[in-house]
N, C-alpha and C positions, 0 to 999 in steps of 0.2 A: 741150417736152421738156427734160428738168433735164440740166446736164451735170456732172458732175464731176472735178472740178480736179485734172491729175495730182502724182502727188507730186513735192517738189522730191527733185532727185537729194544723196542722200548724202553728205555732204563727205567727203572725199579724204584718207586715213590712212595709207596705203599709198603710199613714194617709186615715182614711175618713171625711165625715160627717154625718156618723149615730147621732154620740151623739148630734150634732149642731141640727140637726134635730128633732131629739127627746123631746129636752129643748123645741125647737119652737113651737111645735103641744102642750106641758104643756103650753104654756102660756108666755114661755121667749122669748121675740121678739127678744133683743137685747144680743146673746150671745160672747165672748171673747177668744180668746186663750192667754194666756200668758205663756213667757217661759224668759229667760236668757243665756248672754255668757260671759266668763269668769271669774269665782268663781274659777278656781287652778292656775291661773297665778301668777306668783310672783309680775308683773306689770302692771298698768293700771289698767282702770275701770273695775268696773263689769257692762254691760249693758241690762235693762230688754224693754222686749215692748209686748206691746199691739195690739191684732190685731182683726176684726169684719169684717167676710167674707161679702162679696156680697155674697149670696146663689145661684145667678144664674152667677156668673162670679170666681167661683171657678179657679185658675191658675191649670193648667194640670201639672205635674210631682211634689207638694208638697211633700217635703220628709225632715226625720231629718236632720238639716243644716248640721252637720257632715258626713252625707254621701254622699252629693252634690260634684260637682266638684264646682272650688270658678268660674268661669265662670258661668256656670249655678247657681248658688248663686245669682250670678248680676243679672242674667236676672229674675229670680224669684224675686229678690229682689223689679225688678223697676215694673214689674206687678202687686205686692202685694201694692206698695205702689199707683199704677194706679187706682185699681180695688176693696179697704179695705180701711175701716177706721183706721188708724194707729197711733201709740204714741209710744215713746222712752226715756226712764228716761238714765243717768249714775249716777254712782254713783262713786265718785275717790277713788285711793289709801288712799287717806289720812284720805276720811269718812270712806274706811273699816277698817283702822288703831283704828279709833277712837270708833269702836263700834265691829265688829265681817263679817266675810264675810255672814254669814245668816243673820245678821239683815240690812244689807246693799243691800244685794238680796231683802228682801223681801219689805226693803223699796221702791228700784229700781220697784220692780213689781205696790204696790199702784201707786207709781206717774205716771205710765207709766199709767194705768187705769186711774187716774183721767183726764190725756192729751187728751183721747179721746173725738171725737165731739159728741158722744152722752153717756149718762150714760149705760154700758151696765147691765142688768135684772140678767145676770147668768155668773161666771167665771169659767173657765176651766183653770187651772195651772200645767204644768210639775212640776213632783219630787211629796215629802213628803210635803208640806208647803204651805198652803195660807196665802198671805196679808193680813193684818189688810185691813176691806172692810165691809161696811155696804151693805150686801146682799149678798145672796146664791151663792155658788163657791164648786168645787170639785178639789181635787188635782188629776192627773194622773200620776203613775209612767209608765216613759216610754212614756208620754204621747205625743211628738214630732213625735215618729213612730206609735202613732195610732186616732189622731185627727188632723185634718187640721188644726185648726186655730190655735192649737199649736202649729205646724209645719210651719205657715207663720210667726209665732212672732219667732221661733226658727231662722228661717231667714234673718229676718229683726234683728235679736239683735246681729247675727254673722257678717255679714257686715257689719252692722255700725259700731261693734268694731273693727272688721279687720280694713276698714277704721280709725278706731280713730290710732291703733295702728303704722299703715305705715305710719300716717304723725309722732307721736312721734319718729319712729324709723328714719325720716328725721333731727328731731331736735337734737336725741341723737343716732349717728352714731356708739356708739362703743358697743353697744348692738344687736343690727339685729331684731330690734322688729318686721320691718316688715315681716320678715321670721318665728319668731315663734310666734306673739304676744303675747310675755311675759312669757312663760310660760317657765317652766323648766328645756330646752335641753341642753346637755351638751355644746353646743355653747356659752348659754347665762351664764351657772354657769360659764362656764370660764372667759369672761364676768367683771361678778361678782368678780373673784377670781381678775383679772388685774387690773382694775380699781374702783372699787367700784359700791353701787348701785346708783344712779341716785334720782331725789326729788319725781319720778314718779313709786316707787317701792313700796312694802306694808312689811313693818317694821318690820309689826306682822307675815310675814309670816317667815318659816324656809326656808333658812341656813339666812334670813337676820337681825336677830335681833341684834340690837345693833350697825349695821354696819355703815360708817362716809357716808355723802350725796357725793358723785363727783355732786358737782353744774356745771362745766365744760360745 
């Protein structure tokens, strides 16, 4: 008699809070999501944050910021910040220049942890990498699409840099920051190629090394 193989189950799209939960019932009262945005942009910060669900005031449609419409972003955005303990480090061009965009991420993350109002017991971190952090933390890869409070800090770090970036692209009009924030579309290489890069561009990144500032 033939048997056939059941299917593999579905990968996992949709944040929860199993793991939140699970930390809780061990003993971690106070647990964290942390993530970041902007680590490939040619310009501007990289912005990390911190976030501590309310357990009973969970926002309804948490999802990786990158899959959000930037309207629904907002509006997630300002219930996360209603409803969660929340923190927001940046960190500039100019400290990523000065050290590396991972040690700049990771610093982004500590500070954003330590801003919060309470010490949180356990961290949860999108990617490969935990912050320097006295106390237990897991990294999650992929972690944005499969824990909430990773997915509320994935939120809160995209719109505030989108915000950070629209007002930059106010002050430096010949880039379109606020269209691609920063990052590398052929718009902004041309950009690049016309006028130069601007004080607010990251040195260390390629095609810009070496290139003259437009203080303009």
């Amino acid at each position: 008699m033939s048997r056939i193989a059941a299917a593999p189950p579905a990968p996992q799209t949709t944040p929860d809070f199993k793991r939140e939960r699970a930390l809780m019932r061990d003993g971690y009262a106070i647990v964290a999501g942390v993530d970041e945005a902007g680590r490939g942009p040619l310009a501007g910060p990289v912005v990390a944050s911190a976030v501590v669900l309310n357990p009973r005031r969970i926002p309804k449609g948490l999802a990786d910021s990158k899959l959000l419409a930037a309207a629904r972003r907002e509006e997630l955005f300002e219930e996360i910040l209603a409803t969660a303990d929340v923190a927001v480090c940046s960190m500039s061009a100019a400290a990523i220049d000065a050290t590396d965009i991972r040690k700049a991420t990771l610093e982004a993350m500590r500070r954003s942890l330590s801003g919060l109002a309470a010490r949180p017991d356990y961290i949860l971190v999108d990617g490969r990498d935990l912050p320097r952090w006295e106390g237990p933390g897991q990294a999650v890869i992929k972690g944005d699409m499969l824990v909430c409070s990773i997915a509320a800090a994935s939120i809160v770090a995209k719109v505030t840099r989108d915000r950070l970036m629209s007002r930059l692209g106010a002050a430096y009009p010949d880039y379109g920051f606020e269209k691609h924030a920063g990052y590398g579309t052929p718009a902004h290489r041309a950009a690049l190629a016309a006028v130069g890069p601007c004080p607010f561009h990251r040195f260390t990144f390629s095609p810009l090394g070496g290139a003259a500032v437009n203080e303009e």
